[in-house]
C-alpha positions in Angstrom: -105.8 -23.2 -7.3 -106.9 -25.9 -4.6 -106.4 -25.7 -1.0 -104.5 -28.7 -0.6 -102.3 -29.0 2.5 -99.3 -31.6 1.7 -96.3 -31.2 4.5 -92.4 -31.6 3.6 -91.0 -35.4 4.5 -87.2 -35.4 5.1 -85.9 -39.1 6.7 -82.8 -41.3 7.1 -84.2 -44.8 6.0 -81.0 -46.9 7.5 -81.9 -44.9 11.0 -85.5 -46.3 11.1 -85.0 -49.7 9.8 -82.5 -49.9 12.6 -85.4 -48.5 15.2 -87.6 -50.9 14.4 -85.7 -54.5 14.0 -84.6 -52.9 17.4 -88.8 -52.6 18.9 -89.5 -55.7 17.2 -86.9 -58.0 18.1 -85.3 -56.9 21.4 -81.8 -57.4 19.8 -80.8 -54.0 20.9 -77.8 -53.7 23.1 -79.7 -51.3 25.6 -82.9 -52.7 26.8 -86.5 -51.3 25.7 -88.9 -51.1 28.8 -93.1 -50.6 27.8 -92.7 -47.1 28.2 -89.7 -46.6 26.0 -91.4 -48.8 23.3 -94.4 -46.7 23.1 -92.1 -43.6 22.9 -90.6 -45.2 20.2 -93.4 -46.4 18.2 -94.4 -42.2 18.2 -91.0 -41.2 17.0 -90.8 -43.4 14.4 -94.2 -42.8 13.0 -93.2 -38.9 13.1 -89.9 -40.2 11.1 -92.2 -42.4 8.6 -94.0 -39.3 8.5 -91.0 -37.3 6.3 -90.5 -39.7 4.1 -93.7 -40.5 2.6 -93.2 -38.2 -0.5 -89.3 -38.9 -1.1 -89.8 -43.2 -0.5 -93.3 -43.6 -0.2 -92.4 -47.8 -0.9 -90.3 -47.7 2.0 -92.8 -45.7 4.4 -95.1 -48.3 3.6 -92.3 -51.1 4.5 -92.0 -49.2 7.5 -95.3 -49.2 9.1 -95.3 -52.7 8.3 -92.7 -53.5 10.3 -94.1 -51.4 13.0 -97.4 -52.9 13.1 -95.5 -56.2 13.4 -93.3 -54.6 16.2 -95.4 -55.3 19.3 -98.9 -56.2 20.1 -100.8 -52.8 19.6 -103.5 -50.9 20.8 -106.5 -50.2 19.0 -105.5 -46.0 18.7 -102.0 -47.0 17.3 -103.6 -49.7 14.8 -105.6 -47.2 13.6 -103.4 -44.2 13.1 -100.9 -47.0 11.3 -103.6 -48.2 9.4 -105.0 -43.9 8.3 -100.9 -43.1 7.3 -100.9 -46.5 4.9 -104.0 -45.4 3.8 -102.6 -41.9 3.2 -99.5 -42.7 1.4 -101.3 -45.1 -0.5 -103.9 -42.7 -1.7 -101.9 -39.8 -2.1 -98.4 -41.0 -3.2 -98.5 -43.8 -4.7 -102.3 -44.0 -6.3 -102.2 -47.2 -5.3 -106.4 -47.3 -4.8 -106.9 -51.1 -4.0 -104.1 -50.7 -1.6 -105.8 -48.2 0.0 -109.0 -49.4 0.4 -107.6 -52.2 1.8 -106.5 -49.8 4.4 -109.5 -48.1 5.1 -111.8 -51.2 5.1 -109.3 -52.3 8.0 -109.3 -49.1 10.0 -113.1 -49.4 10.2 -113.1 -53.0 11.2 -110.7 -52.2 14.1 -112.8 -49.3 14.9 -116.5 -51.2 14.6 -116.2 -52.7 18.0 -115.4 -49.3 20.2 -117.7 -47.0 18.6 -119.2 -46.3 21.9 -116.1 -44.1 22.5 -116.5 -41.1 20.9 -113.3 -40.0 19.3 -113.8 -43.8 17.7 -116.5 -42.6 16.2 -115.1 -39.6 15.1 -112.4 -41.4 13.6 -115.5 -44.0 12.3 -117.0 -41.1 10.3 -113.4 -39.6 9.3 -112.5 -43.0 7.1 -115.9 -43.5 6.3 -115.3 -39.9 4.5 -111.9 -40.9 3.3 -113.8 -44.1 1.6 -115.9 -41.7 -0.8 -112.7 -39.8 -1.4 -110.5 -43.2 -2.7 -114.2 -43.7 -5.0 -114.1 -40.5 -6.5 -110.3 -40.7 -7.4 -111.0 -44.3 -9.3 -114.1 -42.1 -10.6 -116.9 -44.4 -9.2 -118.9 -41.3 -8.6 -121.9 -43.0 -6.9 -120.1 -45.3 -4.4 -118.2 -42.3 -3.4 -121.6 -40.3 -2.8 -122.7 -43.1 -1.0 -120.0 -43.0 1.4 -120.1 -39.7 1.9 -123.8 -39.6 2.5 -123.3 -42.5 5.3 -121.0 -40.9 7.3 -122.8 -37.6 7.1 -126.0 -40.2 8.5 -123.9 -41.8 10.8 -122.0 -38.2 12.4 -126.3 -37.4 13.2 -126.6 -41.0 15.2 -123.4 -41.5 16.6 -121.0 -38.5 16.7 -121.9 -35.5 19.3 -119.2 -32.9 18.0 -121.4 -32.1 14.5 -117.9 -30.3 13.6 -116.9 -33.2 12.3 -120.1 -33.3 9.3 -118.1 -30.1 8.0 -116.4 -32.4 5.3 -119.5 -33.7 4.0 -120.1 -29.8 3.0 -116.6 -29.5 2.0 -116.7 -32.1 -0.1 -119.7 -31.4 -1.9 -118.2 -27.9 -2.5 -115.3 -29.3 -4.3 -116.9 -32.3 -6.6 -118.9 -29.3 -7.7 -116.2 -26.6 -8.2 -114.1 -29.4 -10.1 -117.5 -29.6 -12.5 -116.8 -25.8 -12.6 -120.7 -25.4 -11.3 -118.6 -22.3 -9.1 -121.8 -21.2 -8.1 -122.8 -24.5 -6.6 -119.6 -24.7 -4.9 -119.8 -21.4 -3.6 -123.2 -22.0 -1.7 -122.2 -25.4 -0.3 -118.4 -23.7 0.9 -120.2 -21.4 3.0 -122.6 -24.1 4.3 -119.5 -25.5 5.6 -118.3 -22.4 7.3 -122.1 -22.0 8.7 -121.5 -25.4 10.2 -118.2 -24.9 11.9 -120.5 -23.3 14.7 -121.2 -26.7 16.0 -117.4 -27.1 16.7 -115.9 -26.3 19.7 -114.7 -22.3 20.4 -111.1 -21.7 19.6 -110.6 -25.4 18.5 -107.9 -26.2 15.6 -110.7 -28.1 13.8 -112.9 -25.2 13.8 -110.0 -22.8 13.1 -108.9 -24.9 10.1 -112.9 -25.3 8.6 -113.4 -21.8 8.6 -110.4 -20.4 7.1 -110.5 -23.0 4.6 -113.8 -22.8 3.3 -114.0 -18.9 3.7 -111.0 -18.7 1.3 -112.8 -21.6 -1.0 -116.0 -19.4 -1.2 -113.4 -16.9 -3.0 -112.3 -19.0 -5.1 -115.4 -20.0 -6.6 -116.7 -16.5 -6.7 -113.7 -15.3 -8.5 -114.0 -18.2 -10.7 -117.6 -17.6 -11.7 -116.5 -13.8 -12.5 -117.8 -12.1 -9.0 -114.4 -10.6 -8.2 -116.1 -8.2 -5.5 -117.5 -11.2 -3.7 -114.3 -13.4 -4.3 -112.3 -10.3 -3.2 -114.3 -10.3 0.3 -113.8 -13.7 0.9 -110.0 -13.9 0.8 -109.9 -10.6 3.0 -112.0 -12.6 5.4 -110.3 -15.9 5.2 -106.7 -13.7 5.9 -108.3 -11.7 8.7 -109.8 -15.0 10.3 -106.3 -16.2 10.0 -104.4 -13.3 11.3 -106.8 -12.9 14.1 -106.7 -16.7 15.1 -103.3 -18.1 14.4 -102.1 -17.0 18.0 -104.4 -19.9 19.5 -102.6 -22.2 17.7 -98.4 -21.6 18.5 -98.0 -25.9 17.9 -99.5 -25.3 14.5 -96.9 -22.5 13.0 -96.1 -24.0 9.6 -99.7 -24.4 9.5 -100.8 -20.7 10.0 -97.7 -19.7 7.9 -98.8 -21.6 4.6 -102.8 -20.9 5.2 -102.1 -17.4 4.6 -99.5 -18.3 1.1 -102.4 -19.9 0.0 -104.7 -16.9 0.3 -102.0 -14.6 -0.7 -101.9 -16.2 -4.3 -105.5 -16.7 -4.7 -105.8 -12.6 -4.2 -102.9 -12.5 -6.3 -104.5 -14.3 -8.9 -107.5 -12.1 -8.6 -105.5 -9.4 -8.9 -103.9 -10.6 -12.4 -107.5 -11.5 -13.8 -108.6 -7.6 -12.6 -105.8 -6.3 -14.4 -103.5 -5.2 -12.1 -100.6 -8.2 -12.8 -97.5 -6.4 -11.3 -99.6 -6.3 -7.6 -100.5 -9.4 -8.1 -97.1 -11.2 -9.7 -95.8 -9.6 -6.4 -98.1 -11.7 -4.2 -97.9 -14.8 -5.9 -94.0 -15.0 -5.8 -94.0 -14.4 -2.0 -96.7 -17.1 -1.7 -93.9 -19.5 -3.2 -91.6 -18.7 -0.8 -93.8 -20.6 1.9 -95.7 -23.2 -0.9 -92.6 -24.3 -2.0 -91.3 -25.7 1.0 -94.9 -26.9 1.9 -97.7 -27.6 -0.3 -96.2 -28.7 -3.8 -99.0 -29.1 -5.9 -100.3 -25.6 -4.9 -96.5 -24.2 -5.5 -96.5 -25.6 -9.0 -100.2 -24.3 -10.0 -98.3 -21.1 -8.6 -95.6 -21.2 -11.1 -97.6 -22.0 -13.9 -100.3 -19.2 -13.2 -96.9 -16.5 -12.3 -95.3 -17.6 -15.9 -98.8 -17.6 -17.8 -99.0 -13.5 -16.8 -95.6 -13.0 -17.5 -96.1 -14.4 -20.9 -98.7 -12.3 -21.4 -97.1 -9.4 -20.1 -94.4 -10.0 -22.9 -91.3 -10.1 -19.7 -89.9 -13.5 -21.3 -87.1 -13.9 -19.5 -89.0 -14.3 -16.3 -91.0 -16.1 -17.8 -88.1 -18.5 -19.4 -86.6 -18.9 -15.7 -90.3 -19.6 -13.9 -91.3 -22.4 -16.6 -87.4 -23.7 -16.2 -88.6 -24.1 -12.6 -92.1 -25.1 -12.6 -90.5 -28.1 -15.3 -87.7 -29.2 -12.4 -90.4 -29.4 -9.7 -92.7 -31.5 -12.1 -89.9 -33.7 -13.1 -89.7 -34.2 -9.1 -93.3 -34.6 -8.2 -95.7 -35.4 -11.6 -98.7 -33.3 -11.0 -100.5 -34.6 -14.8 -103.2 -31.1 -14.4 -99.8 -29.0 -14.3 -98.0 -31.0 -16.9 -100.3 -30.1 -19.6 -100.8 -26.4 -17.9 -96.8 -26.7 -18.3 -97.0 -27.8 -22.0 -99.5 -25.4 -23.2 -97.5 -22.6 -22.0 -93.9 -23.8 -23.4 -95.8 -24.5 -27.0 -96.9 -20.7 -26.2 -93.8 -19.7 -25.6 -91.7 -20.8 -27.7 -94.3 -20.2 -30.8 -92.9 -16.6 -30.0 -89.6 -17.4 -31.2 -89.7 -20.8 -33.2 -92.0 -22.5 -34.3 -90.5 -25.8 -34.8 -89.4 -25.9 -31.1 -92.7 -24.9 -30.0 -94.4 -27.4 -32.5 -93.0 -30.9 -30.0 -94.5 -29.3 -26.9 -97.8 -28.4 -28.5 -98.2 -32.1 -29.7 -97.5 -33.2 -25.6 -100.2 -30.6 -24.4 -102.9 -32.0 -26.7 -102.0 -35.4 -26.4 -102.1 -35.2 -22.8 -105.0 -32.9 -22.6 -107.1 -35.3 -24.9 -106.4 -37.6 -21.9 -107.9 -35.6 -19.1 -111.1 -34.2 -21.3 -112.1 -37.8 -22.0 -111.7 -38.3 -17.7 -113.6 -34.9 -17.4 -116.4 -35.6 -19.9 -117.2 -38.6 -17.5 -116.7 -36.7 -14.2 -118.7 -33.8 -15.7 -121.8 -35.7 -16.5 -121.8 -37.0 -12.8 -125.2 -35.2 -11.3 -124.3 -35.0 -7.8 -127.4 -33.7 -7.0 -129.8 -35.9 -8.8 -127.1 -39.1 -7.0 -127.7 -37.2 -3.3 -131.5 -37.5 -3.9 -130.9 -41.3 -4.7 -128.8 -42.2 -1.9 -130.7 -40.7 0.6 -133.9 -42.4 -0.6 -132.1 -45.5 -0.8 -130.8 -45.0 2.7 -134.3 -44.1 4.2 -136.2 -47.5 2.6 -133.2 -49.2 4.0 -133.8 -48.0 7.0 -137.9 -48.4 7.2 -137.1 -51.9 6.2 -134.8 -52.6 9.1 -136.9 -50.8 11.8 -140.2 -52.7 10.4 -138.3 -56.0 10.6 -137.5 -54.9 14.1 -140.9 -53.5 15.1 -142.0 -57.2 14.2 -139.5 -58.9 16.5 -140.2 -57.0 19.1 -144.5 -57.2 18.8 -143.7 -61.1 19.1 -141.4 -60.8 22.1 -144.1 -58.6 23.2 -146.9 -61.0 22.4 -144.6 -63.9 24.3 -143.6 -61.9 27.3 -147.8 -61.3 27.4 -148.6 -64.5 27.1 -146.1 -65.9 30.3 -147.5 -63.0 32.5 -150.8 -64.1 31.9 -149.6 -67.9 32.6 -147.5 -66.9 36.0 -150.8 -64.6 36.9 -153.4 -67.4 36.0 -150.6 -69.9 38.0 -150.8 -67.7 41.3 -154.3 -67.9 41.4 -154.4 -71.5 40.8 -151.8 -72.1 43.8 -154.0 -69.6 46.1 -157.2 -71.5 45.0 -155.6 -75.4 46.0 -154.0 -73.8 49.2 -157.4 -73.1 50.2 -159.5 -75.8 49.4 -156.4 -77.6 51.3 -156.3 -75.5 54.0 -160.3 -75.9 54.9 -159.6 -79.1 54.7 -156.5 -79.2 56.8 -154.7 -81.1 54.2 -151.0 -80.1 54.9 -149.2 -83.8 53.6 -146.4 -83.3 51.3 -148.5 -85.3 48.9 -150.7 -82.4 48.4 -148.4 -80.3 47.8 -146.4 -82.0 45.1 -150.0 -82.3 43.7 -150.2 -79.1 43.4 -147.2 -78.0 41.6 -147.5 -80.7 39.6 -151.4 -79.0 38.4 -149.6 -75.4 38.0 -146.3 -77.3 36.2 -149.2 -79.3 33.8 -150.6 -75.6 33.4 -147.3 -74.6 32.1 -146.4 -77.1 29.8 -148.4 -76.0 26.7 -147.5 -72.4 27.0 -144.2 -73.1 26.9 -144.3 -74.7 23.6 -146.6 -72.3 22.3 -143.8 -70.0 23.3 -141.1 -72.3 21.2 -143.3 -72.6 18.1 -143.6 -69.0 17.9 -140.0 -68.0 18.2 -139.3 -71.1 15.6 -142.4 -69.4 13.2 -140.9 -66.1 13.6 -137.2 -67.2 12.9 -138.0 -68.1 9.6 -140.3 -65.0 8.7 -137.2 -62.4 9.7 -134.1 -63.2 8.2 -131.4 -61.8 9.9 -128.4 -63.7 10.9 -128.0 -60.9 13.8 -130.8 -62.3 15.6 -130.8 -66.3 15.6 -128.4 -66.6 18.0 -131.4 -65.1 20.3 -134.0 -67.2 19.0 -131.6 -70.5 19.2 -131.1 -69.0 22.8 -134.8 -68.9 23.6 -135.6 -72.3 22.0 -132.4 -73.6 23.9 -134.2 -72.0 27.6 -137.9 -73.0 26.3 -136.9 -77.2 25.4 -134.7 -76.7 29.5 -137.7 -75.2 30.8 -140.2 -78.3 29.7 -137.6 -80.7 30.6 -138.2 -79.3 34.2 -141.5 -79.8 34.1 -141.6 -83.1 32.8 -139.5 -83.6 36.1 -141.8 -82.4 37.9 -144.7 -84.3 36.2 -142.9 -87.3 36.3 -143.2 -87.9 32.6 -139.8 -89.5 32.4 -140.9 -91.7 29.5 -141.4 -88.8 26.6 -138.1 -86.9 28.1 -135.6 -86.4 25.7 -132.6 -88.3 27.5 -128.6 -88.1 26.7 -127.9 -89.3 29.7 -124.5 -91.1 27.9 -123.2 -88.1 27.5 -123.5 -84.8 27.9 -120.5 -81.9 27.3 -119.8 -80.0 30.7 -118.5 -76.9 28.6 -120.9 -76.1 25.9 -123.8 -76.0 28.7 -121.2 -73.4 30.7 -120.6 -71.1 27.6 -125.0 -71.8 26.5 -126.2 -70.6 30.2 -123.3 -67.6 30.4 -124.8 -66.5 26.8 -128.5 -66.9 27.9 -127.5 -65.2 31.3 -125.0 -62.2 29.6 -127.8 -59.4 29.3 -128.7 -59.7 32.8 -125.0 -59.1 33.4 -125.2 -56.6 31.5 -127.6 -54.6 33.2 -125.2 -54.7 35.9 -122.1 -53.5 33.6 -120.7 -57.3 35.0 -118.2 -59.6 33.8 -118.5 -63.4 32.9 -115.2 -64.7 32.7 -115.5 -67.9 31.4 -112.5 -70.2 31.1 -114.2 -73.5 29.8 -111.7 -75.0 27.6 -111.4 -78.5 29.2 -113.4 -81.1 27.9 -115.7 -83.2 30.5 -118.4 -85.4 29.6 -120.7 -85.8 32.6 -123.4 -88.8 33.0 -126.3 -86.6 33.2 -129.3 -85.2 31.3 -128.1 -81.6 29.7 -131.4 -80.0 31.2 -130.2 -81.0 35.1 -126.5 -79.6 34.2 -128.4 -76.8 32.7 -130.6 -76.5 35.8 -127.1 -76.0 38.2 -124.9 -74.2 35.9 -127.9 -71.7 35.7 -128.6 -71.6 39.6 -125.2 -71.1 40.6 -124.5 -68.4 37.5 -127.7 -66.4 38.7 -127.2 -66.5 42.6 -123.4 -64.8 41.6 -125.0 -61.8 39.5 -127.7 -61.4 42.0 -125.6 -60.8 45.0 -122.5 -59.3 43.3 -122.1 -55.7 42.6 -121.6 -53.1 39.4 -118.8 -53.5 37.5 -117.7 -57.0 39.5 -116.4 -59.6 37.8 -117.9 -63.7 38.1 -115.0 -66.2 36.9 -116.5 -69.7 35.5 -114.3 -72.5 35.6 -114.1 -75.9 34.7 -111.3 -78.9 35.7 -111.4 -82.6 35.0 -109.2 -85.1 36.9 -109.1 -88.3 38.0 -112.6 -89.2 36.7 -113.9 -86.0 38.1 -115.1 -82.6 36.6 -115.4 -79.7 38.9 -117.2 -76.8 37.9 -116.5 -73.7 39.9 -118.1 -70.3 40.6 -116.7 -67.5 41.7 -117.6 -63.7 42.7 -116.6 -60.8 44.8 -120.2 -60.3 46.2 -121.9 -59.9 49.5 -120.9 -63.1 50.8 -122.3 -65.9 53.2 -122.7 -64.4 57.2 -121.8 -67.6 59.1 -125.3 -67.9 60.7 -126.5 -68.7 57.2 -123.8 -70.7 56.2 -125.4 -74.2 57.7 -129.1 -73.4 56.8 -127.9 -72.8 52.8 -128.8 -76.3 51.7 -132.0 -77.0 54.0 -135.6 -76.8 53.2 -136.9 -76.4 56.3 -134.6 -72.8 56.6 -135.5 -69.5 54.9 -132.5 -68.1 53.8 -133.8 -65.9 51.0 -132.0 -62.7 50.6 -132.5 -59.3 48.1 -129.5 -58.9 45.8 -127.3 -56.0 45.2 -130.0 -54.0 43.3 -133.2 -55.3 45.3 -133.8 -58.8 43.3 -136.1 -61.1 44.5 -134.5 -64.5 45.8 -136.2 -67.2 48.0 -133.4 -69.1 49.0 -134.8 -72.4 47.0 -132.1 -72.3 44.0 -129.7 -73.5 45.8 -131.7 -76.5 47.6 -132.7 -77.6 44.4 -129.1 -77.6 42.9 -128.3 -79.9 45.6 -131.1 -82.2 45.1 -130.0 -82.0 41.0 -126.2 -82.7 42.1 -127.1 -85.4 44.3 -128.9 -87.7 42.1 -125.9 -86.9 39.4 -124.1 -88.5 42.4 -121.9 -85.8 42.9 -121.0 -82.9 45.5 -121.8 -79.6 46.2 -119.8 -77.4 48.8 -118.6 -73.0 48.9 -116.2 -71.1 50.7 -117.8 -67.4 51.7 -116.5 -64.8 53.5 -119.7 -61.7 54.2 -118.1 -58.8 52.3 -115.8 -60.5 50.2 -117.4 -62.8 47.9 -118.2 -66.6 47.5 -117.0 -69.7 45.6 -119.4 -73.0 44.7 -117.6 -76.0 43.5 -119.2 -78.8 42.2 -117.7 -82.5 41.4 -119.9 -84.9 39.1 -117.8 -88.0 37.8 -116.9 -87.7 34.2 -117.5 -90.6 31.6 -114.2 -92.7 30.3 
């Protein structure tokens, strides 16, 4: 008999429908406050809770309605989500349904794996996937799912308790095959693994028994009665030693050790000694019953089989009268033809013509399952485990080769622009020199000299761009070209600034007719996010107005990027920057705020002047030089627009800036 745990569901339907239209709709006489709702959204899942077996449609109706209720958290979507799932699964075999289900609890899950009891929950339904596979008998995506989260609980999930079910599960695909043996060995890996659990949890408590009492089973299956005979002492000493840990879990404890009682008691009957173990079995169904139906029914059907055998037919008359009530209840098709059998039996005894109509349902039904069986049997779960896990490792190679090539280009990039900012520096040293002997301090010379190290520049640059383009199109993965579009986006800014510089105004590409305020905003916060990042910051950008500015998109680029940059530099951990942008009156206004160092008022007048050094190290020690913003203003002056802030020292700064929109 299996070890399946299935809990009684008792429920007033009228008295939860009314609940809900009550969350939902706020019709109720008495008001619901937040924390009333929340309250009431966990009652009525523990109410939707009894029900599933008796009206598993209208559980499902339910947590519909409940879902629709309010908006939800991502805990509560989920746990909505794992119930549908459930009832789907379980009660009404409904296996599109719940993959549906599943496939949704690991979308909302995806984005918050980061927390682990999401990722425990991650691996859980990813387990739950391979179970829904195996039930529609598509052995090898089931086996693939099971072998992914047992991959992903090593990467992702610290408690290792939780890979117990990958163990488990092997253990009972194999001990369905009737490979007992097998089933045996992989039962106690799982009990061997419950020491990565945590000490006197309910996880570990429930693992242990479980699979201890499993092991027994598949020992006294494959005909090693002292071994299986071990094993179910163990499980019910574990129990009975452990249960006090657990006072929340009572029913719990209470039908663990049913279970084991009628698995010894079923030993017992296969060792000969049936009164003993007829005596055990009935007391198990005193708990089962109530409890764990399809265990209660392979109960009945194993007490009436002995007492069949043991020639007491009036027991045995009354138990199959029983066992044919509960079926007729909950259908249970591996006890109906257990059922069958044993009334053909039976009544063969006494008439044959009576017994004839219930031999003809056992072997019509059993022709059934055999033809199921003689598919699931020829599934070779080890030869499939081999196969996925191959298939899992070349997918793997194949990603972190793909990888290892983006990165040797970034590397070779990054290379490349240290040797270019190195080989610039020298240059400037070497015209500062030859200027200085010759006391040649004119602005003239100067510009002549940026212009040389800008000229420098300029083919690197577009080396740069060609290779990002060249690799683009040797990796093809859609999860990177939004960084390569990003660094051909910075690289075609970059040499638009140089051109300025250069003064090579004729090959510029222009769209000085217009140019869209926002989609520069959301471009630069994108390019600018990992550096944000680093400093767990948040860019909050609200850029939904439309402004079309008369200006090239490199100069917008130019301040949006300036005055972006300044606020991570000087703001601290965890801070957020708001973006903004406002159109009126022919006007757009872009605005910048953050809650970082601030402005002292002796700097306040020297911001926007040359002639003033007013470089200052950011919250983490960057560099700055003070020449961002002068240039911004330069930028924002020949846009014909303004540039002014409010700062406070301590409490943060706001930049505004007006250019005049086009009609």
């Amino acid at each position: 008999m299996s070890n399946l745990l299935i809990y009684p569901r008792v429920f007033i339907a009228a008295e939860l429908m009314f609940s809900l239209f009550c969350i939902g709709s706020g019709s109720c006489k008495r008001p619901f406050d937040q924390s009333q709702k929340e309250f009431l959204i966990k009652d009525r899942m523990t109410m939707i809770e009894k029900i599933r077996d008796t009206n598993s449609s209208a559980a499902i109706i339910a947590l519909t309605e409940l879902s629709r209720s309010r908006k939800m958290s991502a805990n509560e979507k989920y746990r909505i989500l794992d119930l549908k799932r459930d009832i789907n699964f379980s009660s009404l075999k409904d296996y599109n349904a719940a993959h549906l289900c599943a496939d949704s609890a690991l979308e909302v899950l995806k984005p918050l794996l980061d927390d682990q009891s999401f990722a425990e929950y991650y691996a859980k339904t990813l387990f739950l996937k391979g179970d829904i596979f195996f039930a529609e008998q598509n052995f090898l995506q089931g086996v693939n799912f099971y072998t992914l989260a047992s991959h992903f609980i090593e990467d992702h999930v610290d408690d290792k308790c939780t890979s117990n079910g990958y163990y488990n599960r092997l253990g009972n695909i194999l001990y369905a095959q009737e490979k007992f043996k097998d089933a045996a060995r992989y039962y106690q890996a799982a009990v061997n693994q419950t020491i990565a659990c945590e000490p006197d949890s309910f996880a570990r408590y429930v693992y242990v028994q479980l699979n201890l009492d499993n092991t027994g089973l598949s020992y006294m299956n494959d005909g090693k009665f002292d071994s299986a005979r071990i094993f179910f002492d163990s499980a019910m000493r574990y129990i009975i030693k452990n249960e006090y840990h657990f006072p929340d879990h009572k029913q719990y404890n209470e039908l663990a050790k049913a279970v084991v009682k009628a698995n010894k008691g079923e030993l017992l009957t296969l060792e000969g000694r049936s009164q003993s173990g007829l005596e055990l079995l009935r007391n198990s169904t005193l708990t089962t019953s109530r409890a764990d139906t399809p265990f209660y029914q392979a109960t009945l059907s194993l007490i009436a089989s002995t007492e069949i055998r043991n020639s007491n037919f009036s027991k045995a008359r009354e138990t199959l009268k029983i066992l044919e009530e509960s079926l007729h209840r909950s259908k249970n098709d591996k006890i109906l033809v257990q059922l069958y059998n044993l009334q053909s039996r039976f009544y063969m005894i006494f008439d044959s013509l009576q017994a004839y109509p219930y031999l003809r349902k056992y072997i019509a039904l059993k022709e059934e399952n055999d033809k199921r069986k003689i598919v699931f049997d020829s599934f070779n779960i080890f030869s499939e485990l081999q196969t996925t896990s191959q298939n899992l490792k070349q997918e793997l190679h194949e990603s972190n080769r793909k990888i290892e090539i983006i990165y040797t280009w970034i590397m070779i990039a990054g290379f490349i622009l240290l040797l270019l900012l190195i080989a610039g520096g020298f240059k400037i040293q070497r015209h500062l020199y030859i200027h200085q002997q010759k006391n040649l301090f004119k602005l003239f010379n100067l510009r002549k000299i940026i212009r040389s190290v800008a000229h420098d520049l300029k083919n690197p640059i577009a080396g740069i761009n060609t290779l990002v383009s060249g690799l683009s199109r040797k990796v093809e993965l859609d999860s990177y070209n939004k960084i390569f579009n990003a660094i051909k986006n910075a690289c075609r800014y970059a040499d638009s600034t140089i051109k300025d510089v250069l003064g090579d105004t004729k090959r510029m590409e222009v769209d000085i007719a217009r140019t869209e305020l926002a989609e520069i905003v959301r471009f630069t916060v994108e390019l600018l996010l990992p550096a944000a990042e680093q400093k767990e910051q948040v860019l909050n950008v609200n850029a939904s107005t439309k402004a079309y500015v008369n200006g090239t998109s490199w100069k917008v680029w130019r301040i949006i990027t300036n005055l972006i940059t300044n606020a991570i530099k000087f703001s601290p951990h965890q801070s957020v920057i708001n973006i903004k942008i406002e159109a009126n009156k022919g006007l757009a206004r872009l605005i910048v705020e953050d809650t970082g160092i601030g402005i002292p008022d002796q700097l306040k007048e020297k911001l926007f002047n040359a002639q003033k050094n007013t470089g200052r190290k950011g919250t983490i020690g960057e560099e700055s030089h003070g020449l961002g913003l002068i240039s911004t203003k330069d930028i924002v002056a020949s846009l014909k627009g303004k540039i002014w802030f409010e700062s406070a020292e301590g409490k943060g700064s706001i930049f505004y800036v007006e250019l005049p929109t086009l009609d």
